[in-house]
TORFI-646115 format. One record per residue (C-alpha): residue number from 1; x, y, z. Coordinates in nm, 2 decimals. Each point is the difference from the previous one (the first is absolute). Example, Ala and Ser with C-alpha at 12.3 -4.5 7.8 and 13.67 -1.06 7.14 Angstrom:
// TORFI-646115
<pos:1; u:1.23; v:-0.45; w:0.78>
<pos:2; u:0.14; v:0.34; w:-0.07>
//
This chain:
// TORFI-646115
<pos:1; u:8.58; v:2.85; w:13.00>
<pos:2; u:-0.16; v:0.34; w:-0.19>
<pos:3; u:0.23; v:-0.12; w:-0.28>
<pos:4; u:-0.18; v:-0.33; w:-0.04>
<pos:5; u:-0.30; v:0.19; w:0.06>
<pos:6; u:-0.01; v:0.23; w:-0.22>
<pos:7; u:0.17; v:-0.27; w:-0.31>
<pos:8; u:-0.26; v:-0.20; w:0.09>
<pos:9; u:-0.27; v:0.25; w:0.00>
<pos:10; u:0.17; v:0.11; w:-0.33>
<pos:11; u:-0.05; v:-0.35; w:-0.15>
<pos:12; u:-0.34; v:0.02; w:0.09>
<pos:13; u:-0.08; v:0.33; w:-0.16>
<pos:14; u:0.21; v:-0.15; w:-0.30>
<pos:15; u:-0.25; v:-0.29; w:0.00>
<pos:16; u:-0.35; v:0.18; w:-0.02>
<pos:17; u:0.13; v:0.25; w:-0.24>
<pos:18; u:0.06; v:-0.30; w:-0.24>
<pos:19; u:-0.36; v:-0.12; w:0.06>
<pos:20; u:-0.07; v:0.31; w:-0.08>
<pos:21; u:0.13; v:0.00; w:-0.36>
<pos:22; u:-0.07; v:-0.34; w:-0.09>
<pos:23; u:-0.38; v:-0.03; w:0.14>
<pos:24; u:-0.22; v:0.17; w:-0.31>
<pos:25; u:0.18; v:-0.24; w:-0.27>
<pos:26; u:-0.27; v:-0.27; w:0.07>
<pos:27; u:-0.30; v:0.22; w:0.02>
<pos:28; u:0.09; v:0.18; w:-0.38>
<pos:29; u:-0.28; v:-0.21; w:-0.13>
<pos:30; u:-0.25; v:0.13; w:0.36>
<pos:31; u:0.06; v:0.37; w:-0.11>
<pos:32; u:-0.06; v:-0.11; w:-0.38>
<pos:33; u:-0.37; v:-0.15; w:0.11>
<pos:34; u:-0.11; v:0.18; w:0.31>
<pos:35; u:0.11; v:0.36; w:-0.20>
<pos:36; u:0.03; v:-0.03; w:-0.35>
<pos:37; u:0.39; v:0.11; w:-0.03>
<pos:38; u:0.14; v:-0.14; w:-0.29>
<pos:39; u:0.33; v:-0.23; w:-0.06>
<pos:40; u:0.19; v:0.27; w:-0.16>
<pos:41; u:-0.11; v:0.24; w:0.31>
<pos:42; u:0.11; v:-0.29; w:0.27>
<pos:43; u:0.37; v:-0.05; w:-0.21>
<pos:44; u:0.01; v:0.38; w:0.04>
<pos:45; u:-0.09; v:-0.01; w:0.41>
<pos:46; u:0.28; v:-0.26; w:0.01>
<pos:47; u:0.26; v:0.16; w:-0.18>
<pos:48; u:-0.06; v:0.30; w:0.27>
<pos:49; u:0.08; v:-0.22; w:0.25>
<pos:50; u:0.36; v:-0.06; w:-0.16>
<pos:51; u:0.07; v:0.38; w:-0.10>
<pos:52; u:-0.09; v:0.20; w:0.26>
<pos:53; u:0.18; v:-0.24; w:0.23>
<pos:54; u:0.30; v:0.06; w:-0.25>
<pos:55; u:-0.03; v:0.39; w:0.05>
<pos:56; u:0.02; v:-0.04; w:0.36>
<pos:57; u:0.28; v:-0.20; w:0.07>
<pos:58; u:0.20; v:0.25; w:-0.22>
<pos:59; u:-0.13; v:0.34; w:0.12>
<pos:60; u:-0.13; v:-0.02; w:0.31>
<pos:61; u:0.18; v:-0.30; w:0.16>
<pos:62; u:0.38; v:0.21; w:0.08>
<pos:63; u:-0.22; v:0.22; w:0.23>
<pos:64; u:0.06; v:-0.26; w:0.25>
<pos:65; u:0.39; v:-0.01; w:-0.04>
<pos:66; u:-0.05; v:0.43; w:0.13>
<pos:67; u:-0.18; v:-0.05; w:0.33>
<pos:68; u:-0.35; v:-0.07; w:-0.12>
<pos:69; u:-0.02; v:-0.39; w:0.00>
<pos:70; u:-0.29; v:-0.05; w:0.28>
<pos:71; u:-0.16; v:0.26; w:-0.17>
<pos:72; u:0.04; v:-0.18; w:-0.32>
<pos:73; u:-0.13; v:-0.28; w:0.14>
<pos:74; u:-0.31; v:0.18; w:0.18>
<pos:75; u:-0.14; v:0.17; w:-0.32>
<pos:76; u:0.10; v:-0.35; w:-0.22>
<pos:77; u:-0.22; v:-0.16; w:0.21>
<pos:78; u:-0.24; v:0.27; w:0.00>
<pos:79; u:-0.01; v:0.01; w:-0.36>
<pos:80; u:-0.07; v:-0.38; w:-0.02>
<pos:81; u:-0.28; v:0.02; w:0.21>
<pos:82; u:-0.15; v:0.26; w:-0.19>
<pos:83; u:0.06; v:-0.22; w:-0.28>
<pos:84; u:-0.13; v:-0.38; w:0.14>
<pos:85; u:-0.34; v:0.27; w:0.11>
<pos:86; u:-0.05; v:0.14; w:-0.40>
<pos:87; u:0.07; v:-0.35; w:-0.09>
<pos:88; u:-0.26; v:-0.18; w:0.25>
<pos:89; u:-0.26; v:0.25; w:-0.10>
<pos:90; u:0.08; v:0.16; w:-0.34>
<pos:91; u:-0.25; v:-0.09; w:-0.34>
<pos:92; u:0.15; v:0.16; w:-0.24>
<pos:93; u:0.36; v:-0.04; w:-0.20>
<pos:94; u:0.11; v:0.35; w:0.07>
<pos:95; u:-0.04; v:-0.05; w:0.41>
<pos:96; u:0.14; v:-0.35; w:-0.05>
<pos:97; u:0.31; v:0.13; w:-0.17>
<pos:98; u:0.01; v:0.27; w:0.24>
<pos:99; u:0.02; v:-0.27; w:0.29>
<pos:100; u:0.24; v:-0.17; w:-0.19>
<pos:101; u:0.20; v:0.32; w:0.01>
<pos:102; u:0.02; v:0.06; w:0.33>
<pos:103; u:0.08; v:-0.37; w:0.10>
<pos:104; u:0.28; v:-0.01; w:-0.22>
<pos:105; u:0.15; v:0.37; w:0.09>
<pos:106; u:-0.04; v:-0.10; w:0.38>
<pos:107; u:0.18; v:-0.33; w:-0.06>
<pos:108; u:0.27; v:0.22; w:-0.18>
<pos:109; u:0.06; v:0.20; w:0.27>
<pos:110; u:-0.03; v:-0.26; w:0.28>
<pos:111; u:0.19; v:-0.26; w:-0.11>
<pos:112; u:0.32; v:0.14; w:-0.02>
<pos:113; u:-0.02; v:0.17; w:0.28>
<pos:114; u:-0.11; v:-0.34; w:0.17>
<pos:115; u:0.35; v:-0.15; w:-0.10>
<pos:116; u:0.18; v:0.30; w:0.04>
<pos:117; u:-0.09; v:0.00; w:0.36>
<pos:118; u:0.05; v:-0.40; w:0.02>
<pos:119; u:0.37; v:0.03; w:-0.14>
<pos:120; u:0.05; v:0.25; w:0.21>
<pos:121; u:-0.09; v:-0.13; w:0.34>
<pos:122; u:0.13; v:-0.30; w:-0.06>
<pos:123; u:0.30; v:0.00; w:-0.23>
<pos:124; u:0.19; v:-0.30; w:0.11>
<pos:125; u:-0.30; v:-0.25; w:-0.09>
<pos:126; u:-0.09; v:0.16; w:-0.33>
<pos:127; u:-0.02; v:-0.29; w:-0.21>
<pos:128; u:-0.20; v:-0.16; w:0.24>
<pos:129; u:-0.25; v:0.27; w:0.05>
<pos:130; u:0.03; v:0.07; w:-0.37>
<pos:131; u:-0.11; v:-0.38; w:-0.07>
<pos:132; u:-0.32; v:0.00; w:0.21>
<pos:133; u:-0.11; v:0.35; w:-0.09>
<pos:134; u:0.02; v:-0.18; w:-0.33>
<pos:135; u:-0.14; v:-0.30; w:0.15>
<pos:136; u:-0.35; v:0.22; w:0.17>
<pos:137; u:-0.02; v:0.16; w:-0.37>
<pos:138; u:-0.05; v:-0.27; w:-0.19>
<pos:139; u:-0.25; v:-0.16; w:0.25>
<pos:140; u:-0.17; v:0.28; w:0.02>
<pos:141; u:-0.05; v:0.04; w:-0.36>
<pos:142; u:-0.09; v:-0.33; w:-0.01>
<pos:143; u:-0.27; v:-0.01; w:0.28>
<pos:144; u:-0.17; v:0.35; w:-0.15>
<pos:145; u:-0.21; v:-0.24; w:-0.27>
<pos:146; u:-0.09; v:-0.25; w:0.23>
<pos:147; u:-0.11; v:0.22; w:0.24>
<pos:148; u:-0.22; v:0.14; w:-0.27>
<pos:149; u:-0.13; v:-0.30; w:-0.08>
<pos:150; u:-0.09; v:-0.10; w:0.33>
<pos:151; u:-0.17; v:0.29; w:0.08>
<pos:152; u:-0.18; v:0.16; w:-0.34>
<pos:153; u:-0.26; v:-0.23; w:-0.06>
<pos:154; u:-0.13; v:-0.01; w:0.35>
<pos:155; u:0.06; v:0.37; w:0.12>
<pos:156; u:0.02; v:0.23; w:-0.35>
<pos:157; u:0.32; v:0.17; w:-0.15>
<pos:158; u:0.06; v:0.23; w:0.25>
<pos:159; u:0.07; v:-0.25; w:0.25>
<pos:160; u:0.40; v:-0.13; w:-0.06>
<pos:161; u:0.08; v:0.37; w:-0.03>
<pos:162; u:-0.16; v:0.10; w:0.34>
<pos:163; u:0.18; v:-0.30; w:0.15>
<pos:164; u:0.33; v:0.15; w:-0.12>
<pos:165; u:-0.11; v:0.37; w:0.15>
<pos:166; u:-0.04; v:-0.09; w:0.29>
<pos:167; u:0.37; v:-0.25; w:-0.01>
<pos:168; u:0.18; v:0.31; w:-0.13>
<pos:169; u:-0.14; v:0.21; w:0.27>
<pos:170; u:0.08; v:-0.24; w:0.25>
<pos:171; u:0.34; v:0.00; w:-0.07>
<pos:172; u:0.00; v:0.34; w:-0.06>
<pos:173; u:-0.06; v:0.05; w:0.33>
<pos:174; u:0.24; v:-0.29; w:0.15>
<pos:175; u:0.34; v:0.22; w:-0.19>
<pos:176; u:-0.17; v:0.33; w:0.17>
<pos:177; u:0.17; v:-0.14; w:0.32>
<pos:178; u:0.33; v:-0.09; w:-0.10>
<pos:179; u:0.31; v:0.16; w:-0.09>
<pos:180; u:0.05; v:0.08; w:-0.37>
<pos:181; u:0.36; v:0.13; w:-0.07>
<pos:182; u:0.05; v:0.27; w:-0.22>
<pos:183; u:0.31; v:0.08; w:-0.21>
<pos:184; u:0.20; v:0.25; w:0.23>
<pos:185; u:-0.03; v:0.35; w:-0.11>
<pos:186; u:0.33; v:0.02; w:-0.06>
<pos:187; u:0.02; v:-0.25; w:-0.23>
<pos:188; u:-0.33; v:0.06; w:-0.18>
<pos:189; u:0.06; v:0.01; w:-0.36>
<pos:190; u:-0.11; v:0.30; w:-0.24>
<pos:191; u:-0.13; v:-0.21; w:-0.34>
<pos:192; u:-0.33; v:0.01; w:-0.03>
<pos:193; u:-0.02; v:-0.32; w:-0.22>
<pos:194; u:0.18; v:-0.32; w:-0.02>
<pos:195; u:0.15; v:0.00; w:-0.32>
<pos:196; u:0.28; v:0.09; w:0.02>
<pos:197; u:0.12; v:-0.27; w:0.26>
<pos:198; u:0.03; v:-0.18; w:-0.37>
<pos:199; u:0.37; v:0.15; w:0.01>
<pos:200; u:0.02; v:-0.24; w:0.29>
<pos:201; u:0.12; v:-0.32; w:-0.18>
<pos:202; u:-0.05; v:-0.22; w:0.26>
<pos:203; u:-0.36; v:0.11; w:-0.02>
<pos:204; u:-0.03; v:0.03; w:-0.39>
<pos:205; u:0.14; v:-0.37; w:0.01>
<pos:206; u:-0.24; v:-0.13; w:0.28>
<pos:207; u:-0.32; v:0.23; w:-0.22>
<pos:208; u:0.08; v:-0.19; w:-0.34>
<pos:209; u:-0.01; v:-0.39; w:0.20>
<pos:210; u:-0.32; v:0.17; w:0.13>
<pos:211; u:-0.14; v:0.06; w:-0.32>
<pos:212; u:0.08; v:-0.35; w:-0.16>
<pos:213; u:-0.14; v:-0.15; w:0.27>
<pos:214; u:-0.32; v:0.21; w:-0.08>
<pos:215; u:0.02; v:-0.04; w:-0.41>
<pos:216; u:-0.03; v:-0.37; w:0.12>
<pos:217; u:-0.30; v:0.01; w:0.23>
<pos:218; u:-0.17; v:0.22; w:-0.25>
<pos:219; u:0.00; v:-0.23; w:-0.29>
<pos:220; u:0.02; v:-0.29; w:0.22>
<pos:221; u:-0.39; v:0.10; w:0.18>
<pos:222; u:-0.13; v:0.15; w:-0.30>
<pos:223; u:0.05; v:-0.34; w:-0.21>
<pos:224; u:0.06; v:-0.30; w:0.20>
<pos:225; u:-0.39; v:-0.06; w:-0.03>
<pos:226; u:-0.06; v:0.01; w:-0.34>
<pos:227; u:0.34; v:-0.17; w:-0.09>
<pos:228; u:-0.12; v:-0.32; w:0.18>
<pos:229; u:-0.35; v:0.03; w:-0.14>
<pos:230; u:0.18; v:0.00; w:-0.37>
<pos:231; u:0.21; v:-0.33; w:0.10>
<pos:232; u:-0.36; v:-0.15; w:0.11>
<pos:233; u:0.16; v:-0.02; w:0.36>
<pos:234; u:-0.27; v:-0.14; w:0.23>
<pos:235; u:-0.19; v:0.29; w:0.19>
<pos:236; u:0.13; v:0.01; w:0.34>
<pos:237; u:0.45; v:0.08; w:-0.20>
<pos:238; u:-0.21; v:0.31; w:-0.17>
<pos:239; u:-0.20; v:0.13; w:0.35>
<pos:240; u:0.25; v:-0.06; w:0.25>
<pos:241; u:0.32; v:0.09; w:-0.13>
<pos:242; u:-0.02; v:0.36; w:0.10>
<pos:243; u:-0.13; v:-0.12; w:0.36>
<pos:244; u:0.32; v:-0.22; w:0.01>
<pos:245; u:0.25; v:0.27; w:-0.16>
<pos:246; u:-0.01; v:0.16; w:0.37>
<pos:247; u:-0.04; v:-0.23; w:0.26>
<pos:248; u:0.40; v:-0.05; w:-0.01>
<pos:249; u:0.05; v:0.35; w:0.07>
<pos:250; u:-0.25; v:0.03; w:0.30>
<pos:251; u:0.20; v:-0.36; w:0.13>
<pos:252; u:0.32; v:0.08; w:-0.09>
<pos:253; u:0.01; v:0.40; w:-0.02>
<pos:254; u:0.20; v:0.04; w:0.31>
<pos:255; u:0.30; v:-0.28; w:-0.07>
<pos:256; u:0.05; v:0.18; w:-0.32>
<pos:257; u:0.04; v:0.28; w:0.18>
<pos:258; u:0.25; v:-0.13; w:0.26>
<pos:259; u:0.17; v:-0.13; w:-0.31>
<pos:260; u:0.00; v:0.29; w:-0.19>
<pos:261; u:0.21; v:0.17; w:0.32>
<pos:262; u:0.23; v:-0.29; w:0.07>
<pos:263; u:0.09; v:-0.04; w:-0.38>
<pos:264; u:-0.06; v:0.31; w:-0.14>
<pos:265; u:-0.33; v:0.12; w:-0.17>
<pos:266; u:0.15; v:0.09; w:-0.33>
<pos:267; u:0.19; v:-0.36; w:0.00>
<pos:268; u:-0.30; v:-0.16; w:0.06>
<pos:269; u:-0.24; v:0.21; w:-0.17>
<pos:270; u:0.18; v:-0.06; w:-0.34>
<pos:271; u:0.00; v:-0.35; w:0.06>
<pos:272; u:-0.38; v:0.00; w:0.07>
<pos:273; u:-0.10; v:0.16; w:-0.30>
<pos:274; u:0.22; v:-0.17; w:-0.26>
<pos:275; u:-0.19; v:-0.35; w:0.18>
<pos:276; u:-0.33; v:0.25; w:-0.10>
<pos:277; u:0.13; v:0.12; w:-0.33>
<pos:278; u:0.11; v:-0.43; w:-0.08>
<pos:279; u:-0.38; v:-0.13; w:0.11>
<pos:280; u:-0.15; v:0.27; w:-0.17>
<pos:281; u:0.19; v:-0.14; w:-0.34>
<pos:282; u:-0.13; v:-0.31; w:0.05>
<pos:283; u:-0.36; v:0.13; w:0.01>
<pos:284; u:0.07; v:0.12; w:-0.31>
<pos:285; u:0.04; v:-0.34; w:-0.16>
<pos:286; u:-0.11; v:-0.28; w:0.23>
<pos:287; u:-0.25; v:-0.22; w:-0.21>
<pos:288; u:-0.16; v:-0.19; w:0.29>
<pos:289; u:-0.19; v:0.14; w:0.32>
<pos:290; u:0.09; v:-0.24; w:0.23>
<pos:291; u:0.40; v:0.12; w:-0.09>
<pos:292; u:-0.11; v:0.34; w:0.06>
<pos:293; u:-0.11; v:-0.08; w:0.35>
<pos:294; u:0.35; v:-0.15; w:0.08>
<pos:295; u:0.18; v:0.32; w:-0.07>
<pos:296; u:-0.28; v:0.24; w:0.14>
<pos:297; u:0.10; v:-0.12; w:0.32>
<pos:298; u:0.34; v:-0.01; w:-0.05>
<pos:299; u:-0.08; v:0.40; w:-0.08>
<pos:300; u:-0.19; v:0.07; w:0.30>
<pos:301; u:0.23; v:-0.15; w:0.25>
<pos:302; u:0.25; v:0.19; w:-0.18>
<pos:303; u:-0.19; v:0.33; w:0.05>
<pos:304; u:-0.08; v:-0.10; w:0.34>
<pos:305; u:0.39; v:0.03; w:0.11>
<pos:306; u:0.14; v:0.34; w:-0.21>
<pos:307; u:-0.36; v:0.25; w:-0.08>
<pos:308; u:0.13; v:0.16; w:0.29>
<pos:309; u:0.33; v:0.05; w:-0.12>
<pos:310; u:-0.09; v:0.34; w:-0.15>
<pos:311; u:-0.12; v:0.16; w:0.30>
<pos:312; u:0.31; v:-0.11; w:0.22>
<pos:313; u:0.23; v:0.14; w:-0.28>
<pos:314; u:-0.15; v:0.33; w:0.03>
<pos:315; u:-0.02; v:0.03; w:0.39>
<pos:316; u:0.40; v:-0.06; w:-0.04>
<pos:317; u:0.09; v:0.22; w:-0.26>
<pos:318; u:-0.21; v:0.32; w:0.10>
<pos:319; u:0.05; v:0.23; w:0.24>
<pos:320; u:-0.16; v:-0.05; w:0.28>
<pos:321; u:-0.11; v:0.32; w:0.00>
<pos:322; u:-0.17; v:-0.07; w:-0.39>
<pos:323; u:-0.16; v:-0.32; w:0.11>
<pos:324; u:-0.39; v:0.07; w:-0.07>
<pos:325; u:0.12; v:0.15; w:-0.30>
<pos:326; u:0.20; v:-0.30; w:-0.15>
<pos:327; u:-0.27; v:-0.22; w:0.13>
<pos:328; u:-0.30; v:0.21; w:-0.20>
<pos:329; u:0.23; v:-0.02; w:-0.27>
<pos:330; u:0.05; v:-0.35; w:-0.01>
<pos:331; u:-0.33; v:-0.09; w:0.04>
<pos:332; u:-0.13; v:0.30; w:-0.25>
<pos:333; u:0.23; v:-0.14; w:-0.25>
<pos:334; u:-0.15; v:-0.36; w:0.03>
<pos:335; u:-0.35; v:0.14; w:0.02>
<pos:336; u:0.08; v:0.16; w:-0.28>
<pos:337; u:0.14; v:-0.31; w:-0.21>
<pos:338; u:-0.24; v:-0.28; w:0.10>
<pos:339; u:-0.28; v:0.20; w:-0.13>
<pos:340; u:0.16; v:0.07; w:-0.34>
<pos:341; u:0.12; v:-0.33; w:0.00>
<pos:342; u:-0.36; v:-0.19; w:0.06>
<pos:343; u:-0.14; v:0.30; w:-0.25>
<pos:344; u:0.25; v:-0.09; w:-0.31>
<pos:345; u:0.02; v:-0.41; w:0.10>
<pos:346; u:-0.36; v:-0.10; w:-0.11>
<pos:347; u:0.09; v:0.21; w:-0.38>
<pos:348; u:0.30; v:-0.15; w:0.00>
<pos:349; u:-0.10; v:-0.34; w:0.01>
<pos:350; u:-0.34; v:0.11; w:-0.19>
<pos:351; u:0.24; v:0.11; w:-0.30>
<pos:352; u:0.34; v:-0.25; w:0.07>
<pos:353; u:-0.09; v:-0.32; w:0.16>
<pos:354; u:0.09; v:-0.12; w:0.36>
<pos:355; u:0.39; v:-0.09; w:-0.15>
<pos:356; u:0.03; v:0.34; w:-0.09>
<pos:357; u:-0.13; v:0.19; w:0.29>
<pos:358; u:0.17; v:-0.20; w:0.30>
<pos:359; u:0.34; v:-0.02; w:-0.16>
<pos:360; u:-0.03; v:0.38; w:-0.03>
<pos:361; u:-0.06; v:0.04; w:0.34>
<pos:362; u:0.29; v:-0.23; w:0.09>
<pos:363; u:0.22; v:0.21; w:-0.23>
<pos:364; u:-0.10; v:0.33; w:0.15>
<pos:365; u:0.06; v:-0.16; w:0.35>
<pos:366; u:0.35; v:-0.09; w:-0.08>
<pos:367; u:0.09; v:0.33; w:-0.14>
<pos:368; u:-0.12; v:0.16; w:0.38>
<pos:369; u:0.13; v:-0.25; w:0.18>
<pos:370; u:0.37; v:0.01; w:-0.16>
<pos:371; u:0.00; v:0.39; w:0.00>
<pos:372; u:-0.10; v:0.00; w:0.35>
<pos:373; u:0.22; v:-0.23; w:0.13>
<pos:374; u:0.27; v:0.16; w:-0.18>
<pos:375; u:-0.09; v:0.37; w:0.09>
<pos:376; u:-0.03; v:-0.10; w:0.39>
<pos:377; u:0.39; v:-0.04; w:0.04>
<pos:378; u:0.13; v:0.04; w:0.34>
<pos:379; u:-0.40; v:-0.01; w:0.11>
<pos:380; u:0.05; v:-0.37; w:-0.05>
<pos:381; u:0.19; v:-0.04; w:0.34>
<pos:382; u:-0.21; v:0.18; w:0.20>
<pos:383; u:-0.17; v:-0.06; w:0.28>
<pos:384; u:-0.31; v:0.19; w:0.23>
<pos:385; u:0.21; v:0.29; w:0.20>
<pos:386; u:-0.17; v:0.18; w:0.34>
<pos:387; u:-0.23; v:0.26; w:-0.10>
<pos:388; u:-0.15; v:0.04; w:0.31>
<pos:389; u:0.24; v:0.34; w:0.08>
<pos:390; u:-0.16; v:0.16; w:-0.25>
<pos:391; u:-0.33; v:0.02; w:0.11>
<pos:392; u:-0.21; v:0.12; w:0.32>
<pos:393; u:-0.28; v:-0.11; w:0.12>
<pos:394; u:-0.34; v:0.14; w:0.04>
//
């Protein structure tokens, strides 16, 4: 039972951290009017968002592989607070972007820990657990807008962020009485960064399936809108095909998981993505709307079963002992892509057409794919191992 606990709890913290990120993007155009911040200074508040999260997952995330996770998770959360609080409340770009900051450093650090501490406790259902910590992300991200838009207008700005405060110190105060284990200290590694688990191939494989699957969502999000707008697709394709892109993975987030473990994530991963790197082709050269449509949702059941493919690979070709690290790795290195990827997507099909930009994408997507699959070797036949030995509990 204080396994379940503390996975679910963990899935719960997962959850409002993800509301966390995704509640400002509908209330851009509230700071613009209520505080006079320009466009160019909202892109910027954004972008922090992505970057600072980036910088934590790679240097500050392997502190919770060498006996520090709950702490990890304590000042994450900490951070995030402090962040949600300068965002409720700040008027000005340069406390914005310092809110911005926080929340994305404190999501660095807490995140990996978070699944560090899931694999961990519960190795033998890792795909599983993997899938609806997927699953709870997604949501979350998802519910952060609405509840903004539920709640500006009648209560002010600071109102979805004070709601998240006080979610975030709830469950902050739910983990305080379970058991977090810790990597032994015996087996606590010495790197102070996870980059060098890239030696790992099993992990280098599992990162570069990560990142196509990113350099997909990135040019997918940042274009789908105004690709449907230029075919004169009726309003409702252009608005609510980002909505759609993730409801499979909140649904189907924990099969793919299973299935990731029962056929092997980098099997099933590879498959996934060459499905993703095939629709995203056909955007490229569709000429009606409607057929569009028919292969969006072929894409996003696709996604639905192997996104999580990634994440499995790396919690079975780590160490156990690395796991926050190869997780904030992972998830640095995606962070990292999508927002190049939705940064250069919008020039590139500025300056090359739709043709030009999706079939570039696809082409990139097979290269990772095929040298991922091919660098994971004997990774491909493996399976979740007990990790539990390695770790006490505190």
């Amino acid at each position: 039972m204080p396994v379940k606990s503390l996975v679910r709890t963990l899935q719960a913290a997962t959850f409002f951290l993800a509301a966390s990120y995704g509640v400002m993007f509908t209330m851009l155009d509230d700071y613009r009017d209520e505080y006079g911040i320009s466009e160019s200074f909202l892109g910027l508040i954004v972008a922090m968002g992505f970057f600072s999260s980036f910088i934590g997952q790679l240097s500050l995330a392997p502190l919770a592989d060498r006996g520090h996770a709950k702490r990890l998770l304590v000042v994450g959360f900490t951070a995030q607070i402090a962040g949600l609080l300068l965002m409720a409340y700040g008027t000005t770009a340069v406390l914005l972007s310092s809110g911005r900051l926080l929340m994305g450093i404190g999501a660095g650090m807490a995140m990996p820990a978070l699944r560090r501490i899931v694999i961990v406790a519960d190795p033998e259902n890792l795909g599983t657990n993997m899938g609806r910590l997927l699953s709870v992300d997604v949501a979350g991200f998802a519910t952060g807008p609405v509840l903004a838009v539920l709640t500006v207008d009648r209560f002010g700005i600071a109102a979805p962020y004070l709601i998240l405060v006080v979610a975030i110190i709830a469950v902050s105060l739910a983990l305080a009485n379970l058991p977090i284990p810790e990597t032994a200290v015996d087996d606590q590694p010495s790197e102070r960064l996870a980059l060098d688990l890239l030696r790992n191939r099993g992990v280098l494989a599992a990162v570069l399936i990560g990142v196509a699957l990113f350099l997909m969502i990135g040019t997918f999000d940042s274009l789908w809108a105004v690709m449907m707008e230029d075919l004169e697709a009726p309003s409702w394709m252009a608005n609510t095909g980002v909505a759609l892109f993730v409801l499979p993975m909140i649904v189907l987030g924990p099969y793919g998981g299973r299935l990731a473990q029962r056929v092997g994530p980098y099997k099933t991963g590879a498959i996934g993505m060459l499905v993703g790197a095939l629709c995203m082709t056909l955007y490229g050269f569709l000429p009606e709307p409607g057929l569009m449509m028919g292969v969006f949702f072929l894409h996003i059941v696709n996604d639905g079963f192997t996104v999580t493919s990634a994440g499995v690979a790396v919690g079975i070709a780590a160490p156990a002992e690395r796991q926050a690290g190869a997780q904030g790795l992972l998830g640095g290195m995606q962070t990292l892509t999508g927002g190049i990827a939705a940064s250069l997507a919008g020039w590139s099909y500025d300056s090359f057409g739709r043709g030009t930009t999706f079939l570039t994408t696809a082409v990139i997507m097979l290269v990772l794919i095929s040298l991922g699959y091919s660098l994971a070797g004997d990774h491909r036949t493996s399976r979740p191992v007990e990790t539990a030995s390695l770790a006490s509990t505190h």
